[in-house]
C-alpha positions as semicolon CSV with decimal commas, in nm:
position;residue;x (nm);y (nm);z (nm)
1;X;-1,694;-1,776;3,436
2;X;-1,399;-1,793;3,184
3;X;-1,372;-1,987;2,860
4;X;-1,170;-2,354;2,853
5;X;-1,044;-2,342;2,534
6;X;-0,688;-2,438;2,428
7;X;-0,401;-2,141;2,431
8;X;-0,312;-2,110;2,035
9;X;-0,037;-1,914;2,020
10;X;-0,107;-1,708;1,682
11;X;0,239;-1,637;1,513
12;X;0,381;-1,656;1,184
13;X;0,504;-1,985;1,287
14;X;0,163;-2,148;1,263
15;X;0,147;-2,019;0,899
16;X;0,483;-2,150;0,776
17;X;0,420;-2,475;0,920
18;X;0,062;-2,532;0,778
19;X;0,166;-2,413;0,467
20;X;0,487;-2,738;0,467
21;X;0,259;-2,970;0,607
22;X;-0,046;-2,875;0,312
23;X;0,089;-2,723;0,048
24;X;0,451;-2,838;-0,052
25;X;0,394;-2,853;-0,416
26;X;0,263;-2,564;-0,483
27;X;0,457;-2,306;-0,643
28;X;0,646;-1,959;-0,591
29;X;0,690;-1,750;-0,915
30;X;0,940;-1,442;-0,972
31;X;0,995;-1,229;-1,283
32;X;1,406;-1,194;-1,229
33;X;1,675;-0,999;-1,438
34;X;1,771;-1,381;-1,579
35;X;1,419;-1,483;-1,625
36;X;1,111;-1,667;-1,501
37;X;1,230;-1,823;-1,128
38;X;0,971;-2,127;-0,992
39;X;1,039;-2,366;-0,698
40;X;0,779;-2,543;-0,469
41;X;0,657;-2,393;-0,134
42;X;0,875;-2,734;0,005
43;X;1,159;-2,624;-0,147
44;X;1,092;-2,256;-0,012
45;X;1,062;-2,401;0,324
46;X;1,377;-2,566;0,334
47;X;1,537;-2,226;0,221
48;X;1,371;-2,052;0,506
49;X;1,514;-2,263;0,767
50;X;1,846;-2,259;0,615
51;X;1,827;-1,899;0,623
52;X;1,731;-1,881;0,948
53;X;2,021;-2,099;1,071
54;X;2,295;-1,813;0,883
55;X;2,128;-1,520;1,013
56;X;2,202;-1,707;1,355
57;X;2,554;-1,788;1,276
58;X;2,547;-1,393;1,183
59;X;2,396;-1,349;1,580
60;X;2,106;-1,236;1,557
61;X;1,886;-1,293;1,773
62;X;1,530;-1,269;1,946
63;X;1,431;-0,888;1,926
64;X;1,702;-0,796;1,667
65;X;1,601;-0,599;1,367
66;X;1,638;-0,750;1,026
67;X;1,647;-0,463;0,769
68;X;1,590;-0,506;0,354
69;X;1,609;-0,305;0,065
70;X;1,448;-0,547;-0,146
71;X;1,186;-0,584;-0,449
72;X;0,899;-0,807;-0,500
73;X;1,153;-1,116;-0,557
74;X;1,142;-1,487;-0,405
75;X;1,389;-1,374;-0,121
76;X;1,257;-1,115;-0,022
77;X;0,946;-1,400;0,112
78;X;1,229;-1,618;0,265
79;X;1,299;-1,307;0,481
80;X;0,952;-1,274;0,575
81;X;0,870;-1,553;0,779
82;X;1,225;-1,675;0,844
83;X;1,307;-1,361;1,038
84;X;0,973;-1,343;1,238
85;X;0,926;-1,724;1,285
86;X;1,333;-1,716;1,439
87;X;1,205;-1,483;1,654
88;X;1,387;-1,145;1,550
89;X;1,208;-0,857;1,381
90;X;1,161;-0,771;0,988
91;X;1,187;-0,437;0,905
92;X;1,098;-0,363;0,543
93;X;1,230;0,000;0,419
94;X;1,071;0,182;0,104
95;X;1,354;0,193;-0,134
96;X;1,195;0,465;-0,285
97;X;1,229;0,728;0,052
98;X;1,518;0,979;0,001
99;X;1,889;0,853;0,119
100;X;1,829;1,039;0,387
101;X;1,519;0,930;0,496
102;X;1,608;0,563;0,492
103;X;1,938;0,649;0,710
104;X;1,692;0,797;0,926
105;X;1,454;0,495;0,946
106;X;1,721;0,238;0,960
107;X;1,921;0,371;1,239
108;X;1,581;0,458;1,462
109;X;1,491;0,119;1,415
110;X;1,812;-0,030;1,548
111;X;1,874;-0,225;1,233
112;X;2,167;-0,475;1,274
113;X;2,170;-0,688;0,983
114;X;2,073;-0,535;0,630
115;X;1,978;-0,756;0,341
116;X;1,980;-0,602;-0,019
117;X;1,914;-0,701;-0,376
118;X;2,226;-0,678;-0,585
119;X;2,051;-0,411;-0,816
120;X;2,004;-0,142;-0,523
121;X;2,387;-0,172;-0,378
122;X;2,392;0,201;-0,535
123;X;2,150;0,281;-0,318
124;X;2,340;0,156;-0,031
125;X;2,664;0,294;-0,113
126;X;2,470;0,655;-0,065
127;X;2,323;0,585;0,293
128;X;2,633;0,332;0,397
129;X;2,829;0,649;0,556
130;X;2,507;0,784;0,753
131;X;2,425;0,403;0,906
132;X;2,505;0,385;1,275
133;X;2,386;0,038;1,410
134;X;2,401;-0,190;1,081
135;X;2,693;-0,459;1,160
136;X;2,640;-0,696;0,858
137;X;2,493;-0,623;0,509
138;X;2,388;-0,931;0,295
139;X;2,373;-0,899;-0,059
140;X;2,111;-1,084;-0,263
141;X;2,209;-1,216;-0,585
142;X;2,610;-1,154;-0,566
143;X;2,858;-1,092;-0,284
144;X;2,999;-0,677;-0,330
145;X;2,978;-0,527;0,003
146;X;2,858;-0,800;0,205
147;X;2,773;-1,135;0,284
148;X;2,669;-1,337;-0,027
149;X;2,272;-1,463;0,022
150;X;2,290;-1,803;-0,143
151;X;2,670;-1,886;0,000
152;X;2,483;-1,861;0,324
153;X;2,222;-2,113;0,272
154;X;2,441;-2,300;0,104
155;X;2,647;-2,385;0,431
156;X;2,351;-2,385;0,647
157;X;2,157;-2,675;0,784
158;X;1,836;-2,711;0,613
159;X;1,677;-2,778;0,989
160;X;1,644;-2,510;1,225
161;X;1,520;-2,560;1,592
162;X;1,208;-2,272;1,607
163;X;1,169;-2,123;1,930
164;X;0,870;-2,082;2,117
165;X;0,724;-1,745;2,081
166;X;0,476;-1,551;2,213
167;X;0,178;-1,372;2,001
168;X;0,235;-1,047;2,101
169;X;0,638;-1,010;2,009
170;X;0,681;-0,846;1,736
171;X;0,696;-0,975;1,435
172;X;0,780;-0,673;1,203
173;X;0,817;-0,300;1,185
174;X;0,701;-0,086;0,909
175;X;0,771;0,303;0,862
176;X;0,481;0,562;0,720
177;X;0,581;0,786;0,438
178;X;0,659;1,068;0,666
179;X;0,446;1,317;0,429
180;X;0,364;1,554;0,756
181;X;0,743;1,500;0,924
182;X;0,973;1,264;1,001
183;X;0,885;0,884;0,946
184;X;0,727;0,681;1,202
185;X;0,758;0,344;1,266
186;X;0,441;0,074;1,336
187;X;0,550;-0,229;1,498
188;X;0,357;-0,530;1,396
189;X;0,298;-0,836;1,641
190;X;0,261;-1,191;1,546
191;X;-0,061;-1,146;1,652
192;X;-0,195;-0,894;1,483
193;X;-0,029;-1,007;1,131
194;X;-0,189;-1,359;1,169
195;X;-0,567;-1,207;1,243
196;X;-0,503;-0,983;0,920
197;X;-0,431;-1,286;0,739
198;X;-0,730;-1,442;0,824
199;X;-0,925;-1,084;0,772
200;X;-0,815;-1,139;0,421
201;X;-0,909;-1,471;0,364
202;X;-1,290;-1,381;0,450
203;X;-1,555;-1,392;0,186
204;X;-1,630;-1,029;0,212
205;X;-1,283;-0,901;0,218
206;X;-1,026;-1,014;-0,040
207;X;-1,179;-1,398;-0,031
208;X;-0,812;-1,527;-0,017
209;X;-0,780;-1,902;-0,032
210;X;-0,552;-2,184;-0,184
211;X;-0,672;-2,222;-0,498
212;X;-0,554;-1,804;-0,587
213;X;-0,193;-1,722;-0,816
214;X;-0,158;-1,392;-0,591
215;X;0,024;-1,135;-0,781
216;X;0,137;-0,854;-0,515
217;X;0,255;-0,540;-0,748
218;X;0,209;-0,333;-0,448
219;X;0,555;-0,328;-0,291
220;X;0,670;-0,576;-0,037
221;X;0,847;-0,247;0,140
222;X;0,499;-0,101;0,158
223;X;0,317;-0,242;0,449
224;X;0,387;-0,583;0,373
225;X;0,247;-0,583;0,032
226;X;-0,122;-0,560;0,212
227;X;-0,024;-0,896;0,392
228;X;-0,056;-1,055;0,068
229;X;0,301;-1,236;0,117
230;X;0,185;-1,343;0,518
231;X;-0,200;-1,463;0,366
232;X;-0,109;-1,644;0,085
233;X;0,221;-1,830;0,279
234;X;-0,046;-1,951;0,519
235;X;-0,369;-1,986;0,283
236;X;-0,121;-2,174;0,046
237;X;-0,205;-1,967;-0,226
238;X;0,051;-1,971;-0,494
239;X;0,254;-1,614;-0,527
240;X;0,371;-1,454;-0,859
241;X;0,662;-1,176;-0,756
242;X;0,694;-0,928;-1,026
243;X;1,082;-0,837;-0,920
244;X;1,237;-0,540;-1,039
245;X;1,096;-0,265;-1,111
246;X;0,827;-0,416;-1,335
247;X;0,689;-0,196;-1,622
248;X;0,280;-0,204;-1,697
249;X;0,347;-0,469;-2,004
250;X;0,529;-0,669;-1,727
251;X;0,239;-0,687;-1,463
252;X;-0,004;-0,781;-1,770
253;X;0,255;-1,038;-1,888
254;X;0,273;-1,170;-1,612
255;X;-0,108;-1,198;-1,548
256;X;-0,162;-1,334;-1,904
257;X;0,158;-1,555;-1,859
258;X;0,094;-1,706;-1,499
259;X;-0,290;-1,687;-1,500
260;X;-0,327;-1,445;-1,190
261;X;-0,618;-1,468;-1,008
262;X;-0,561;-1,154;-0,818
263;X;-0,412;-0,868;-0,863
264;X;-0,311;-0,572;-0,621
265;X;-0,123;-0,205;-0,659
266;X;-0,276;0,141;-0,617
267;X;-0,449;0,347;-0,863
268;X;-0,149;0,530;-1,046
269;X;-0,036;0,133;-1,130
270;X;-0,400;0,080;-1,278
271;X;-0,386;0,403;-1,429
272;X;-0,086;0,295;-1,637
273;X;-0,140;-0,061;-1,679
274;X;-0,503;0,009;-1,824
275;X;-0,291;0,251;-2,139
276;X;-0,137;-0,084;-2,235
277;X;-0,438;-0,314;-2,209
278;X;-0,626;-0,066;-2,432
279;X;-0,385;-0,170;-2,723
280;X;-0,516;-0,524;-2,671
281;X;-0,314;-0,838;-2,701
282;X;-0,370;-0,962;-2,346
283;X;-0,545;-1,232;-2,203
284;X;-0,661;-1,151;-1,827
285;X;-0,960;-1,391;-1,840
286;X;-0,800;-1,550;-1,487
287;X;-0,824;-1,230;-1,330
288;X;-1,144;-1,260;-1,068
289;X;-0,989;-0,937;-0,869
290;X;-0,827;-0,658;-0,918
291;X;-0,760;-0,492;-0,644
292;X;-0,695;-0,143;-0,546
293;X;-0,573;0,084;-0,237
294;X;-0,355;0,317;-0,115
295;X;-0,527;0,638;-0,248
296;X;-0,876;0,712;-0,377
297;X;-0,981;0,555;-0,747
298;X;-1,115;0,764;-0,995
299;X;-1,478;0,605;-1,063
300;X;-1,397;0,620;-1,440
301;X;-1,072;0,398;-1,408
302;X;-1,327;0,114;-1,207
303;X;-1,549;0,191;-1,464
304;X;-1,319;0,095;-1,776
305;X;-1,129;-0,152;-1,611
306;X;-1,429;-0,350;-1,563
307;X;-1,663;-0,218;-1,898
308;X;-1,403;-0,167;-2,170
309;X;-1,098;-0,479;-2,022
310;X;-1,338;-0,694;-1,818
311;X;-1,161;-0,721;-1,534
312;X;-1,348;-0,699;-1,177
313;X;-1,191;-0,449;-0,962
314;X;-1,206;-0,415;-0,594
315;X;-1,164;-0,106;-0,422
316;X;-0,983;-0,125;-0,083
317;X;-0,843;0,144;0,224
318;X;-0,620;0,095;0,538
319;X;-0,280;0,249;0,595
320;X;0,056;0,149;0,766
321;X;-0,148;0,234;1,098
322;X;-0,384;-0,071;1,003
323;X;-0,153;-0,319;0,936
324;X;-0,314;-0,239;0,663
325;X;-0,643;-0,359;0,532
326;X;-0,961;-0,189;0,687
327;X;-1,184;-0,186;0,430
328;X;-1,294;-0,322;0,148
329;X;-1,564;-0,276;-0,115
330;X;-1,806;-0,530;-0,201
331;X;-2,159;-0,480;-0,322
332;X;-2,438;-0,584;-0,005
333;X;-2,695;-0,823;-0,183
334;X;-2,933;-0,545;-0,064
335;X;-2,799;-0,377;-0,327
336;X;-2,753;-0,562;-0,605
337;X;-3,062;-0,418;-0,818
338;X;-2,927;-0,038;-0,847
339;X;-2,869;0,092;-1,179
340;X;-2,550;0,079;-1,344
341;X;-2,487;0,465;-1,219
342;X;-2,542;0,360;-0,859
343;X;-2,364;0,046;-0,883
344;X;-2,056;0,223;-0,994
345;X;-2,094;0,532;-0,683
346;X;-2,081;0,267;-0,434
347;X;-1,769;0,103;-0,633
348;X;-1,575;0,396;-0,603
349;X;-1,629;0,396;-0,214
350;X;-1,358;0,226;-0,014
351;X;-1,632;-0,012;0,107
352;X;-1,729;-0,162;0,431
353;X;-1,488;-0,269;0,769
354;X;-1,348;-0,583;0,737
355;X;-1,463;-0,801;1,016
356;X;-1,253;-0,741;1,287
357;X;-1,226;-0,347;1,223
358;X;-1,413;-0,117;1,417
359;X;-1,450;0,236;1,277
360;X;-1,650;0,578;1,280
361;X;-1,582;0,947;1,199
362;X;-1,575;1,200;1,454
363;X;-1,566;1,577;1,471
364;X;-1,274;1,796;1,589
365;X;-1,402;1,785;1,937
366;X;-1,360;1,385;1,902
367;X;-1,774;1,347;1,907
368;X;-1,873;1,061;1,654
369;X;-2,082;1,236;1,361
370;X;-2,402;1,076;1,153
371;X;-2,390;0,812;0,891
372;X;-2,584;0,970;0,658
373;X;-2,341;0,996;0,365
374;X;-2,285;1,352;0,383
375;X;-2,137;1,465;0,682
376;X;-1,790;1,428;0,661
377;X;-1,530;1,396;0,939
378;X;-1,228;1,230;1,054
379;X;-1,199;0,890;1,033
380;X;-1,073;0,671;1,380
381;X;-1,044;0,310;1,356
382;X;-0,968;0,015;1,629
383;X;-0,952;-0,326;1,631
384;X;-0,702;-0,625;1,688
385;X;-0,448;-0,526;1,387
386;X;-0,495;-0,143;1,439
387;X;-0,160;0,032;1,601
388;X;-0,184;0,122;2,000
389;X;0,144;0,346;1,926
390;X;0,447;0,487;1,746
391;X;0,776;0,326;1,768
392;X;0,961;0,592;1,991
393;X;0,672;0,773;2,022
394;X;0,302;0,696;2,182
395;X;0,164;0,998;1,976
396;X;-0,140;1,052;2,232
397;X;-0,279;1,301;1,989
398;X;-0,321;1,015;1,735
399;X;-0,574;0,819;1,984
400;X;-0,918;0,898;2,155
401;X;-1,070;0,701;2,411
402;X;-0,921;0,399;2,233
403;X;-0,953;0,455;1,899
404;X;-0,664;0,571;1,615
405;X;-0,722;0,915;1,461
406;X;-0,607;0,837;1,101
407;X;-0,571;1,185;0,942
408;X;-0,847;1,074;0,678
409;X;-1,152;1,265;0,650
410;X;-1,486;1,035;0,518
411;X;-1,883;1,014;0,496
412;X;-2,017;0,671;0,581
413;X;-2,347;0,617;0,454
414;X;-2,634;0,440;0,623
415;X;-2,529;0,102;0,450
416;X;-2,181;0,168;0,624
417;X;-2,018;0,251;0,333
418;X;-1,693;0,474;0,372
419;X;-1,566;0,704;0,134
420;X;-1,293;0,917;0,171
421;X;-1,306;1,261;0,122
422;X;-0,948;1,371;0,200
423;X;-0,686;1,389;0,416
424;X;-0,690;1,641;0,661
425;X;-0,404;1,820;0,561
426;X;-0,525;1,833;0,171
427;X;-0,833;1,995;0,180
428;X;-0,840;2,343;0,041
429;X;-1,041;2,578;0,304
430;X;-1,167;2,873;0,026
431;X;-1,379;3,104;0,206
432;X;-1,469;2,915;0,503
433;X;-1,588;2,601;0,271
434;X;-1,401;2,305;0,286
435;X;-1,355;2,154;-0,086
436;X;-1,244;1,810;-0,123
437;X;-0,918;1,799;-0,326
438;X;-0,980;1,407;-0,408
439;X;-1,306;1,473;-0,532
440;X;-1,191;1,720;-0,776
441;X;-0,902;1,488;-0,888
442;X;-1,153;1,215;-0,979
443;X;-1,365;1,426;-1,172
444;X;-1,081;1,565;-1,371
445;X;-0,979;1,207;-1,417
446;X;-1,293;1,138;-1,580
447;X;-1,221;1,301;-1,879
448;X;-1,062;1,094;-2,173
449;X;-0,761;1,291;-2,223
450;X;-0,643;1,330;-1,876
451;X;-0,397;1,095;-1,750
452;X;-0,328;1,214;-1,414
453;X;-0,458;1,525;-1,163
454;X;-0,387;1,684;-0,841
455;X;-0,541;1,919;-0,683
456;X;-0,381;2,157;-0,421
457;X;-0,465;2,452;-0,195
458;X;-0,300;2,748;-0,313
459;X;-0,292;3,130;-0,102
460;X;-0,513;3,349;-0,208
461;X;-0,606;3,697;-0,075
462;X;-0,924;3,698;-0,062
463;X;-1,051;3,358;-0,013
464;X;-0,754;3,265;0,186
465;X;-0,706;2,919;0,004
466;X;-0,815;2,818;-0,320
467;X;-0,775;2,499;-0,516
468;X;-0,491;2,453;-0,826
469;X;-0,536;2,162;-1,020
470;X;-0,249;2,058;-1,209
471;X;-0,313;1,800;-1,533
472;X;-0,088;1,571;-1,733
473;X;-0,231;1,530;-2,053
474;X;-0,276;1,207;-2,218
475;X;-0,004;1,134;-2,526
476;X;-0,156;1,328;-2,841
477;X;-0,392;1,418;-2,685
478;X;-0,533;1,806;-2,669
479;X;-0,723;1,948;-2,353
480;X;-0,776;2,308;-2,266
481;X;-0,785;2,477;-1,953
482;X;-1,150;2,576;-2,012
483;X;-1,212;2,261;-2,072
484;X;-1,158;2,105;-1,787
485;X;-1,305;2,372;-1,620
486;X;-1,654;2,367;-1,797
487;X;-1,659;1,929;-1,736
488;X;-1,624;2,074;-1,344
489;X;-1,915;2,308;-1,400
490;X;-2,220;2,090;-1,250
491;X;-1,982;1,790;-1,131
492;X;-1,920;2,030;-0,848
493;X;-2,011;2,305;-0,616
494;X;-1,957;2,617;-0,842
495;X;-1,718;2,721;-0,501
496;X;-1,516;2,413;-0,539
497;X;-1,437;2,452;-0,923
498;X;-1,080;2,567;-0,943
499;X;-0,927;2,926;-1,027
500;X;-0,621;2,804;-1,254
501;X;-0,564;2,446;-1,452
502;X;-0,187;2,436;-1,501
503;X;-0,044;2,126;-1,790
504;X;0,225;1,932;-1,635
505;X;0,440;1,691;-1,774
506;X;0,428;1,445;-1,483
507;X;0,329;1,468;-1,088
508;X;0,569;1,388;-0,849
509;X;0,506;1,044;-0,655
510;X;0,526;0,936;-0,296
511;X;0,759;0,611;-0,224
512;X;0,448;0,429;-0,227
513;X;0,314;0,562;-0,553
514;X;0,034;0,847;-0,411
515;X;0,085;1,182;-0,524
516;X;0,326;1,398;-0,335
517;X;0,116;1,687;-0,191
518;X;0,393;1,778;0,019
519;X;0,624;1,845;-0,255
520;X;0,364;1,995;-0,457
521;X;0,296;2,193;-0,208
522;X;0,615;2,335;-0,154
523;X;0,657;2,423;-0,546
524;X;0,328;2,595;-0,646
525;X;0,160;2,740;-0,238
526;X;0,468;2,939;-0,179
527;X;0,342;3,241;-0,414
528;X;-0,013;3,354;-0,513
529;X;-0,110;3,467;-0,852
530;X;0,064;3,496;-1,175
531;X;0,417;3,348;-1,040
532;X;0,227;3,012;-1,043
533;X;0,340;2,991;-1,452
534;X;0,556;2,854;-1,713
535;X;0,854;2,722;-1,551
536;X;0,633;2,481;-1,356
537;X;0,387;2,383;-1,646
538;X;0,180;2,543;-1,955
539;X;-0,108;2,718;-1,916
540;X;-0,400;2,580;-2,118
C-alpha cells in the first residue's frame, strides 16, 4: 500500500516564494566599503528576478554553472536563490584557495559565467589567464573587466517566468579544501538544501525561525555559510552580512549595532573576537547563540565566552560532505543537573545528529564500534543531505554499505554524544599509541597566555612519530616551554605529552579558517631533531 499524499516538489523555489508572500518587510543588512546597506526582503525579491532575467539575456541556462568570488555582501544572496530557483547551478569558490587552486576548481566545474566583488578583481586578474570555460565575468559594485552587476538589473524586467524544476537537480556545487589533494567538488540538490533548511530550523538544532537577525561570519564561499543564507531566506529571518573582510571589532559592532540574535564562524573567529570583547564596551545582550563549527573548540574558549562575556555558545560539526550541519550540541534535559565541570565536557562535544542524520563510527575493517565514550573510530554519516559522490569522481573508498566515511575519527558516548578526536590523517602514531593532536591543542589552549596551538606529528627514530606543538603567545604575555609542558602533565597520558614546544608568531590558516596541517606539515615533519629551530620559531 503506498501513501496519497500530494507531490511537493522541495526546491529553493518554495523558499523564495514563501519568504515574498510572508515576509516582505523584513530586512537585509550589509556592512559595505560605503557603509551600512538595508532594503526589505520585497525589494530583494524584485532584485532576484531581475537578476535572473540578465543572467538569461547572458544565456545561461538550466544546468549551467554560475561561479562567484564574493564576500558576505547583499549580492552575493541575490545569487543564491536567483541562480538555483532559474534553474542553473551556484558554485561558490573560497577566495581564500591559492590562484591556482581556484583555476583548478573553476574550470572542473564548467563555470560559464563568473560574478565578482569589485574588491577581488586582483584576484581575478591572477587566475583570468588559467580559466578555460568562463565566457562572461560580472563585476559587482563597478564595471572593469566585465559586465557591470547593477547596469544589469537595471535593464531587466523585475518579473521572471520560474521554471518548473525538479528536487533532485542541482541546485549548487561546493568544493572541499583539498587538504589531502586536489579539491573535490559536492553537488548539492534542491532537495537536499531545502531538508537542511528545515534541519536547522528544529528546536534541537540551531532553532532557526523568523523572529532571528542571523549574522553568518562564516563565509558564504564556505559551504553555503552553514545554509544560514538558504534557512533564513525561507524562515524569513532577517540577515546581517558582515562584507569585506570584517575585523573582530566589526563582527561585535555589528552584533551590538544590529542586535544579532545569532551568531556563526569557527573557533579561530571566536578566538579573536573574544580579545576584543575582553576590553569591554560591547553590548551583546541580543545574542541567544553563538555558534561554532568547522574545527574542534577549546573547552576554555566555551567556557569564557559564556562565564566571563555572557554569551551562550553552541558547538556544532558537519563538513562540505554534509551539506553541512550534522551535529549540534545541546544539553539533553537528562542532563541538566551535572556540575558545572560536566556541563562544560559535554559543551565541548560536537553534540548530537540533527534529525535527519544518521551516524556511527566504525573500525578500519568498516565494523561499527561501541558507544561508550572511549573507543574511538572513524566517523560515517548518511542521511538525506549527506553526499552519494564526488563531482568527477564516485570515490567508492569514501562509502560503505551506504554510509560516507568522513576522515574524522570520534567517541560517541552512551547519550549519543560525538566528539571528535581527530582527523585521520592528524593523529600522531608514537610508539604504536595513537595521541589525539586536537586534544592536545585544547589543552594548550587552556592556558591564559596562549592564543593559538597546533599540534603535529613529527619523525622520530625511535618512536617513529611524535607530537610538536607549536604556540603563539598571547600579546605581552610570557610562557615557557616547560610550562606548557608541566599544565600537560596530568591533562594527558604522560605518552601523549609532547617532546618540543616551539613559539610561533602566527599558524598558517586553511581558506576556511582551520589550521593548515598540511602546510605545517610540510615545514617542521621533513627533518627530525634539532633542525626543527629558530628560523621557524623560538624555543621557550
Amino acid at each position: 500500500m503506498r501513501g496519497t499524499m500530494m507531490e511537493y516538489p522541495l526546491t529553493l523555489q518554495q523558499l523564495l516564494f514563501r519568504n515574498q508572500r510572508l515576509f516582505g518587510n523584513k530586512q537585509v543588512i550589509s556592512r559595505t566599503a560605503d557603509g551600512i546597506h538595508r532594503y526589505s526582503y520585497g525589494e530583494y525579491g524584485e532584485r532576484v528576478a531581475r537578476l535572473a532575467n540578465a543572467l538569461r539575456r547572458l544565456d545561461v541556462g538550466a544546468g549551467d554553472r554560475v561561479a562567484t568570488l564574493a564576500w558576505n555582501t547583499y549580492r552575493h544572496l541575490e545569487l543564491y536563490y536567483a541562480v538555483p530557483c532559474m534553474g542553473a547551478v551556484l558554485h561558490t569558490v573560497n577566495i581564500r584557495l591559492s590562484p591556482e587552486q581556484i583555476a583548478y576548481i573553476i574550470n572542473d566545474a564548467g563555470d560559464s559565467v563568473l560574478a565578482i566583488d569589485r574588491e577581488l578583481l586582483p584576484l581575478l586578474d591572477a587566475v583570468r589567464p588559467q580559466l578555460t570555460t568562463v565566457k562572461r565575468v560580472i563585476v559587482m559594485g563597478g564595471n572593469e573587466g566585465g559586465h557591470d552587476y547593477e547596469e544589469l538589473l537595471a535593464e531587466a524586467s523585475p518579473e521572471f517566468a520560474w521554471p518548473e524544476i525538479d528536487e533532485r537537480d542541482a541546485a549548487g556545487i561546493c568544493y572541499s579544501s583539498g587538504t589531502t589533494g586536489s579539491p573535490k567538488g559536492v553537488v548539492y540538490s534542491h532537495r537536499a538544501v531545502y531538508l537542511h533548511s528545515m534541519g536547522l530550523a528544529t528546536v534541537d538544532s540551531l532553532a532557526l525561525s523568523e523572529g532571528d537577525r542571523v549574522l553568518p561570519v562564516v563565509p558564504m564561499f564556505h559551504v553555503n555559510a552553514w545554509g544560514l543564507p538558504h534557512a533564513s531566506v525561507g524562515l524569513g529571518a532577517e540577515l546581517i552580512m558582515p562584507g569585506p573582510a570584517p575585523t573582530p571589532k566589526d563582527i561585535l559592532e555589528l552584533i551590538q549595532d544590529e542586535a544579532a540574535t545569532v551568531a556563526a564562524g569557527v573557533p579561530t573567529v571566536w578566538l579573536a573576537a573574544l580579545d576584543v570583547a575582553r576590553g569591554g564596551g560591547y553590548d551583546l545582550s541580543s545574542l541567544r547563540e553563538m555558534v561554532c563549527g568547522g574545527s574542534a573548540a577549546p573547552q576554555s574558549l566555551i567556557e569564557a565566552w559564556e562565564k566571563e562575556i555572557g554569551v551562550p555558545f553552541l558547538h556544532a560539526w558537519g563538513m562540505t560532505e554534509t551539506a553541512p550541519v550534522a551535529t549540534v550540541c545541546r544539553v539533553k534535559t537528562s542532563l541538566q543537573d551535572v556540575d558545572d565541570d560536566e556541563m562544560y565536557a559535554i559543551k565541548a562535544k560536537q553534540g548530537l545528529p540533527v534529525l535527519g542524520v544518521d551516524l556511527s563510527i566504525v573500525d578500519d575493517a568498516g565494523q561499527e564500534l561501541p558507544w561508550d565514550g572511549t573507543t574511538s573510530g572513524e566517523i560515517v554519516v548518511r542521511g538525506p543531505w549527506v553526499t552519494a559522490g564526488y563531482f568527477h569522481d564516485d570515490a567508492p573508498d569514501r562509502f560503505i554499505d551506504g554510509w560516507f566515511r568522513t576522515g574524522d575519527v570520534a567517541t560517541i558516548d552512551a547519550n549519543g554524544y560525538v566528539r571528535i578526536v581527530d582527523r585521520t590523517k592528524d593523529l600522531v602514531k608514537s610508539g604504536g599509541e595513537w595521541i589525539s593532536s586536537v586534544e592536545l591543542e585544547n589543552a594548550i589552549m587552556g592556558l591564559p597566555a596562549v592564543a593559538e596551538a597546533a599540534v603535529i606529528a613529527v619523525p622520530n627514530a625511535r618512536w617513529g612519530e611524535r607530537p610538536l606543538a607549536l604556540v603563539v603567545r598571547r600579546p605581552g604575555a610570557d610562557l615557557t616551554e616547560e610550562e606548557v609542558l608541566e599544565h600537560l602533565r596530568g591533562r594527558v597520558a604522560r605518552f601523549a605529552v609532547p617532546d618540543t614546544v616551539e613559539f610561533v608568531d602566527e599558524i598558517p590558516k586553511t581558506g576556511v579558517g582551520k589550521f593548515d596541517k598540511k602546510k605545517l606539515r610540510q615545514v617542521y615533519a621533513q627533518t627530525p631533531g634539532p633542525a626543527m629551530s629558530a628560523p621557524r620559531g623560538e624555543k621557550g
